[in-house]
N, C-alpha and C positions, 0 to 999 in steps of 0.2 A: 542350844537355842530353843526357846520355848514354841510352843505351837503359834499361839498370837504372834508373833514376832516372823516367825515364816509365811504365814498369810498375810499379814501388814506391808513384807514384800511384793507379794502378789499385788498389785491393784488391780487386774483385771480378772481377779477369783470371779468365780461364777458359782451359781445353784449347781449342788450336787443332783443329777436326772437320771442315777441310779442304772448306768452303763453296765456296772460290775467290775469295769476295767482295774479299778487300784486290786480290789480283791481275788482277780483271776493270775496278776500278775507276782501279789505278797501280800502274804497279811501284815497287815498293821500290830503294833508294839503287844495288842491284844488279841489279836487272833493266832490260828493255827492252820499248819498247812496240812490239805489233806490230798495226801500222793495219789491216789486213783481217781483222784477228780480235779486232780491240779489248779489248784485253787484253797482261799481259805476255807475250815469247815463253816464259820459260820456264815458265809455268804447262801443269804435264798432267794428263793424265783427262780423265774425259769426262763427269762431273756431281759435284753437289755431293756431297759425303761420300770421293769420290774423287778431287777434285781433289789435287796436290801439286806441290812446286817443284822441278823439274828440276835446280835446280842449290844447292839446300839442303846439301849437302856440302864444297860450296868454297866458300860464304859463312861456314857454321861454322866451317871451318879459316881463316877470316880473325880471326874475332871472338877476343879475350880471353876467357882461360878462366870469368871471372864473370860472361860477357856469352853463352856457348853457349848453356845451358838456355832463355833467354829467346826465340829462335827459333823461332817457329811456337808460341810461350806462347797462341796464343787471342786472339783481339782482343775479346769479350764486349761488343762494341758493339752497342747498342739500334738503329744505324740500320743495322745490315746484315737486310734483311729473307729472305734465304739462310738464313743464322742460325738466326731467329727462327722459320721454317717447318720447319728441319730440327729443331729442339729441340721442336717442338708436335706434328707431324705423320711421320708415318710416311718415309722417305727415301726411299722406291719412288716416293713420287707426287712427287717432284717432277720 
């Protein structure tokens, strides 16, 4: 299944607000995992709200043009609890 086609299921996809969470937990088809930091390598920043993927610019330029925007679309997943603390709660405290 193509990427479109799994967020078209989603209708309630949201902005990606750059938790970290997909990245701490697997990298994506493009990344890689780094064992002492368990997490992908290319994940940066240094907390949630500021996390971003280091190498988001040559995955774009990989993707079909109807398939760009979708990239970093927000995973609005109930089990990221990243997420769910930065949408209730002030970003400072986490």
């Amino acid at each position: 299944m193509k990427l479109t086609q799994l967020l078209l299921l989603n209708q309630n996809n949201q902005q990606c607000i750059r938790s970290g969470y997909c990245c701490i937990k697997a990298p994506c088809v493009f990344g890689s995992w780094n064992k002492l930091k368990t997490q992908c390598k290319h994940l940066k920043g240094n907390k949630p709200g500021k996390y971003y993927c280091g190498i988001k610019s040559e995955i774009v330029d990989k993707l079909p043009d109807n398939e760009k925007d979708y990239f970093g679309a927000g995973c609005s997943s109930t089990l990221n609890p990243i997420r769910t603390k930065m949408l209730t709660k002030n970003i400072d405290s986490l």
